[in-house]
N, C-alpha and C positions, 0 to 999 in steps of 0.2 A: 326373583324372590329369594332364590337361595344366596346372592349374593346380597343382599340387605339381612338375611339370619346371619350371617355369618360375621361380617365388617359392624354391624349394626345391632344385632342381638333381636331383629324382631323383620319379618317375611315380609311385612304390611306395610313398610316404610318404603315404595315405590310406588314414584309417581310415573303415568306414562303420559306420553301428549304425539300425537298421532298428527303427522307435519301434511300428513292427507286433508285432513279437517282445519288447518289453519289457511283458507282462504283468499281472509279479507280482516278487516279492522274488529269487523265484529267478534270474528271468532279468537283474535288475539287476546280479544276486551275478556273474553272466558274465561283466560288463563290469568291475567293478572288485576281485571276490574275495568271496569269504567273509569275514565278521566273525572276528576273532580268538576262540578258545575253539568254534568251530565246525568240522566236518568240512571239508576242505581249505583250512583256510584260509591255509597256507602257499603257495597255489597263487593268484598275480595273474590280476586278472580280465582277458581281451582287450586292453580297451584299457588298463589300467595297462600292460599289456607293450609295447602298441603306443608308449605314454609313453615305457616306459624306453626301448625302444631309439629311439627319432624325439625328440630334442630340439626341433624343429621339426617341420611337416607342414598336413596338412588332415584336420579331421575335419569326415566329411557325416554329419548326422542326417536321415534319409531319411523322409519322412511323419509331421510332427514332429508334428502334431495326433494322434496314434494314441495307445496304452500308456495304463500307469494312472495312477491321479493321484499315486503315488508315482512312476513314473517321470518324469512335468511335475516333484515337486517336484524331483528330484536334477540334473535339465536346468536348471532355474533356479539351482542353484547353481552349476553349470558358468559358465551364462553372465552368472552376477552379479558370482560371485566370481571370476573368470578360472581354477579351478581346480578340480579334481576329488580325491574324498578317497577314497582305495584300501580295502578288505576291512583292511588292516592299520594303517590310523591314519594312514597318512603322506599328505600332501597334495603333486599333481604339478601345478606351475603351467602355465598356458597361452598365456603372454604369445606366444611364438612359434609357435602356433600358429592357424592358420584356420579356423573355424568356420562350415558353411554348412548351414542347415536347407532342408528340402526339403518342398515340399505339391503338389499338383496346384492346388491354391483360383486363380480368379483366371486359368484356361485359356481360360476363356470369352472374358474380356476378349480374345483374339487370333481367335476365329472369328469370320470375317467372316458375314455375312447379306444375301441379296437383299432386295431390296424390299418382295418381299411376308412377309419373316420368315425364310422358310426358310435353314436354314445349308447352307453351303456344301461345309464342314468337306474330307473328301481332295481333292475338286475347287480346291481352291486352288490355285494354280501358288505358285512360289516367291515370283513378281515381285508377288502379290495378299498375300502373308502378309509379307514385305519392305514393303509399301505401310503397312498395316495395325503392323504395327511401330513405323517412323516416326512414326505420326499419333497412337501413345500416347507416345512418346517426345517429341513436338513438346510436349504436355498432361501434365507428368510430376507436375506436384501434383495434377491430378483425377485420373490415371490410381492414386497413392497410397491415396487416399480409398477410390475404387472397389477395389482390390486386397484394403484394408485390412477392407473391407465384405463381399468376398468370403472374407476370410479366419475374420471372426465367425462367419460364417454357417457354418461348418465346424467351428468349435468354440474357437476361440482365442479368447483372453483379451487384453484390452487390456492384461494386467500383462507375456503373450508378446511381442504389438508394439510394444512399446516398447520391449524387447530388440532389437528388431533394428536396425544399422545401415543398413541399405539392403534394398531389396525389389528383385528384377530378377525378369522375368518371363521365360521359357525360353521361344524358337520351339519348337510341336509339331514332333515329327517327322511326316515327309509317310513317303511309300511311299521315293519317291527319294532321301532324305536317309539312310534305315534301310539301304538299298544301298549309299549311298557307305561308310556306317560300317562294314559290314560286307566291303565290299569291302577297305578300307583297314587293318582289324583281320587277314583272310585274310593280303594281304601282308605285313604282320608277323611272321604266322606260318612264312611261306615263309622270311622270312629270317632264321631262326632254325635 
């Protein structure tokens, strides 16, 4: 959200689609409608609507190694052809919008380990996962390699990583981090 305030001027301009829940045909038919001469298919799927109305935006595909190999192919053409093609024929382009796929693959890379192997993991403080950060940041072409390594091994296709523009790897959340956000999300609420 913060990045749709910021590139976009408004928090609400994101769309998610959760590649867990993309199935089967039906659950595609959600996203963009029914085929025409099919039951509703006057009725745009999610994100067509999220389309029409966001001329701009962010769409997050969320655990983008999941769904079926129909829903990989109709993601490839999203992100081949800049464009997505509705239940009804018409094609909504994408040029102004952001696309960001999501996987866990590649978490590892950020736990640290003692000496003798054992990880670490909540026992991090911030200023050890900060460290640890840097030091893949400092090494950002091995760091790619490996990323990219852990990404196969999760199921992706070299024909997916190559689609991507850039790889950034997410700090886990710690306990304390889960507080701040939830503390910060609370006051929100209050001022509302």
């Amino acid at each position: 959200h913060a990045l749709a305030k910021v590139d976009y001027g408004d928090p609400g301009r994101v769309y998610k689609i959760s590649m867990t829940e993309m199935t089967d045909a039906a659950k595609l038919n959600s996203q963009v409608g029914a085929p025409l001469g099919f039951r509703d298919s006057e009725i745009s799927g999610r994100l067509i609507h999220f389309l029409k109305t966001n001329p701009a935006g962010v769409i997050v595909i969320d655990e983008v190694l999941q769904g079926s190999p129909e829903s990989r192919a109709w993601l490839y053409e999203i992100l081949d052809r800049g464009q997505v093609t509705g239940g009804d024929g018409r094609v909504y382009r994408l040029k102004e919008h952001t696309i960001i796929l999501t996987d866990n693959a590649g978490q590892e890379l950020l736990t640290l380990r003692r000496d003798n192997g054992e990880r670490i993991g909540e026992q991090q403080t911030p200023e050890e996962l900060a460290e640890r950060y840097r030091t893949l940041a400092a090494h950002r072409a091995e760091f790619d390699l490996k990323l990219e390594e852990a990404l196969r091994k999760k199921g992706a296709t070299d024909a997916l990583i190559q689609r991507m523009d850039a790889k950034v790897l997410m700090r886990p959340h710690t306990r304390a981090s889960l507080a701040e956000g939830a503390g910060k999300y609370l006051e929100q609420l209050r001022g509302r």
